[in-house]
N, C-alpha and C positions, 0 to 999 in steps of 0.2 A: 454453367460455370459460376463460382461463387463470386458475388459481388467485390471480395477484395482483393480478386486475382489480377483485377482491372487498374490500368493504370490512364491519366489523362494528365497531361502537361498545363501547366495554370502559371504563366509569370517565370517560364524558365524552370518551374522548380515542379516535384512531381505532386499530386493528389492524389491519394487514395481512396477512392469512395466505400463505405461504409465501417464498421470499428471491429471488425473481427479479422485478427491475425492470427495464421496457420502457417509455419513454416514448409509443410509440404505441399501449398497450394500454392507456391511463391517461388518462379524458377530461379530468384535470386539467392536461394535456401536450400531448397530441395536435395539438394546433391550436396551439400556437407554435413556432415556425420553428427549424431545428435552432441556426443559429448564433445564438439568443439564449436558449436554451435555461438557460443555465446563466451565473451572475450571481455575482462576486465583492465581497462584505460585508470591505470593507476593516478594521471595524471589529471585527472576529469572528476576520479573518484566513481565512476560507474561503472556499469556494462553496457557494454555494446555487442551488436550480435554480428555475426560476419556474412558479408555477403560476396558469392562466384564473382571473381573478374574484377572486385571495384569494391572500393574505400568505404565501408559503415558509416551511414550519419544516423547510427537510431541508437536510440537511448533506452533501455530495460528495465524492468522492473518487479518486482515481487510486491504482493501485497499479500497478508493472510490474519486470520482473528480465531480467538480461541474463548471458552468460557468454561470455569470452573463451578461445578453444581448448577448447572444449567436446570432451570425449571423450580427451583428452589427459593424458598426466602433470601439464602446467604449466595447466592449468586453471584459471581465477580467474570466480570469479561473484560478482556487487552486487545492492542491492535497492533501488528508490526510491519514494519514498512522497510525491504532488503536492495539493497542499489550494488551490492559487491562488499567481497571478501573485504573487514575492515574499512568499509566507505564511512566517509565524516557524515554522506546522509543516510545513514542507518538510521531508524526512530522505530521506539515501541513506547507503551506508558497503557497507564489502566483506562478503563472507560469512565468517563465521567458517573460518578454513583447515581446522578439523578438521571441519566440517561437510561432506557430499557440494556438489563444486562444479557444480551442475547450474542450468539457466533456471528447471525446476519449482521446485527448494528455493529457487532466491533469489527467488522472486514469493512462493511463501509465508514468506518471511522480512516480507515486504515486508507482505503482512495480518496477521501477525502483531505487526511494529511499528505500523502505522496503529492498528489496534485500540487497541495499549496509550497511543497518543497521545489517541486522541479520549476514550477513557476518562480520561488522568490530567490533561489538560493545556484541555480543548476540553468536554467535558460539566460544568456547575457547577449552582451555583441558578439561578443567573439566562438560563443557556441551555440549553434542552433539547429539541434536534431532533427530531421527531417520525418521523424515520425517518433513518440514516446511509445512504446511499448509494457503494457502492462499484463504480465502475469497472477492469476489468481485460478483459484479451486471453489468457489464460491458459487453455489448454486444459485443464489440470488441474483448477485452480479452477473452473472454470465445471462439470465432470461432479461436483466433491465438496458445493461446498458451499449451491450454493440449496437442497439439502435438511437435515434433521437427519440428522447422523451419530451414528450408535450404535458403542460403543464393540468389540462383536460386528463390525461389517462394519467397521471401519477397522483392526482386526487385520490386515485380508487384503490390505490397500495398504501403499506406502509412506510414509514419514514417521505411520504410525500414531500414535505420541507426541505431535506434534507437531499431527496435525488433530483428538483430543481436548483440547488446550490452547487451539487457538483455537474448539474447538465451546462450550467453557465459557465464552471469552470473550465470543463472539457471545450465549449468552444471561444472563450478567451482564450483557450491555450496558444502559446506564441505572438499573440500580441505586447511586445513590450516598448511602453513609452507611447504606446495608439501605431504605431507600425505594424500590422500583420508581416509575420516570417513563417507563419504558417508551419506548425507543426502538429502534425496531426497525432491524434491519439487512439493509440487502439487495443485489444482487449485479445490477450491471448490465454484462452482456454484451457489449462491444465485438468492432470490426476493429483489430486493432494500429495504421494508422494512425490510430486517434481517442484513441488511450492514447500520445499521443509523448511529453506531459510527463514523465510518473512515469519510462520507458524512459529518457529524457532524462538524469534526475537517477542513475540507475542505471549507465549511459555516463559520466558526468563522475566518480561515486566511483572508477569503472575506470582513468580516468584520470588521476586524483587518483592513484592508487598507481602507474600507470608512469613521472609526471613523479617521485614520490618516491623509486619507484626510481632512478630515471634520476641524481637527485642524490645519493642514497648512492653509486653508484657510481663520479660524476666526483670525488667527496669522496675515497674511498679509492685513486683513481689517484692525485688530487693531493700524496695523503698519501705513498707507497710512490715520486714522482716529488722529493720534497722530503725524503725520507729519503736516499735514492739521494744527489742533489744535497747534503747536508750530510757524506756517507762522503767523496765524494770528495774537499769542502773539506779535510776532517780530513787525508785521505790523504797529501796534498800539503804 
């Protein structure tokens, strides 16, 4: 039986042990239908997924990253982060230039900023999800992080620094104000086509920067076009 079919009681409230979530290993899931699987809390701004017989407290999410000319000099990679149709925390944006422009680094840019959203902006008093759920397609992600990483074996990978930053995140998670409320996080497994939102939003920052290209550069044609044209008024 896979370790997160298991459930133990901790403080009234449930624990999940280990970070991989499967809806069809979860009798709380299993039996509803995939496309109603997952229900948007217009007033929360998220998704929540529905569970047989009893009220959702789990919170969902999409993460996904994309790279233009991968392998390239001119390489450019995005990261998008999908909480629900029209949600205020929707977030994509490019990758940092001095960062490696790679698909892996921008998907984990991407858990890395959903983390710091649900922590600062999405966890409070009055709501407190009883497990975050994250969706990704991410071959990386999916071998690093349903287990605990220790700071010995993530020396021997890449982005080292960076998967002990979000390993502290993931177990801060629910801590707010030094109170544990305990909200666990966990890592559910997709096919890239069931992760198109986040991808989606990750696409559009891409080309959010080549339409801004695109007008920086008709801006300084037009410039160097209307300098020209004022020499030769002068000229004459």
């Amino acid at each position: 039986m896979p370790p997160y079919t298991s459930y133990r009681r901790r403080g009234g409230e449930f624990e999940i042990p280990g970070r991989k979530f499967n809806p069809a290993y979860e009798s709380l899931h299993r039996h509803i239908p995939n496309d109603k699987l997952l229900v948007y809390n217009a007033t929360k701004g998220v998704l929540k997924i529905q569970e047989q017989d009893t009220q959702s407290n789990s919170l969902v999410l999409s993460i996904g990253g994309t790279c233009r000319n991968p392998g390239t000099p001119g390489a450019r990679a995005a990261w998008g982060v999908y909480f629900g149709p029209e949600s205020p925390y929707n977030a994509s944006a490019l990758l940092d230039p001095a960062l490696p422009q790679t698909k892996a680094r921008a998907e984990m840019e991407a858990l890395r900023q959903a983390l710091s959203i649900v922590k600062a902006k999405i966890i409070s008093g009055d709501y407190q999800p009883r497990r975050c759920i994250i969706k990704t397609h991410s071959s990386y992600i999916r071998r690093v992080f349903p287990r605990l990483v220790h700071r010995r074996a993530a020396e021997k990978v890449a982005f080292s620094e960076l998967l002990m930053e979000i390993e502290e995140r993931l177990e801060d998670m629910g801590y707010v104000d030094g109170v544990d409320r305990s909200t666990n996080t966990m890592f559910w497994c997709v096919e890239q086509e069931e992760n198109q939102e986040a991808d989606g939003l990750a696409v559009d920052a891409l080309a959010r920067s080549r339409d801004e290209h695109e007008k920086r550069r008709r801006w300084k044609l037009f410039k160097c076009k209307y300098v020209v044209c004022l020499a030769r008024m002068w000229s004459t």
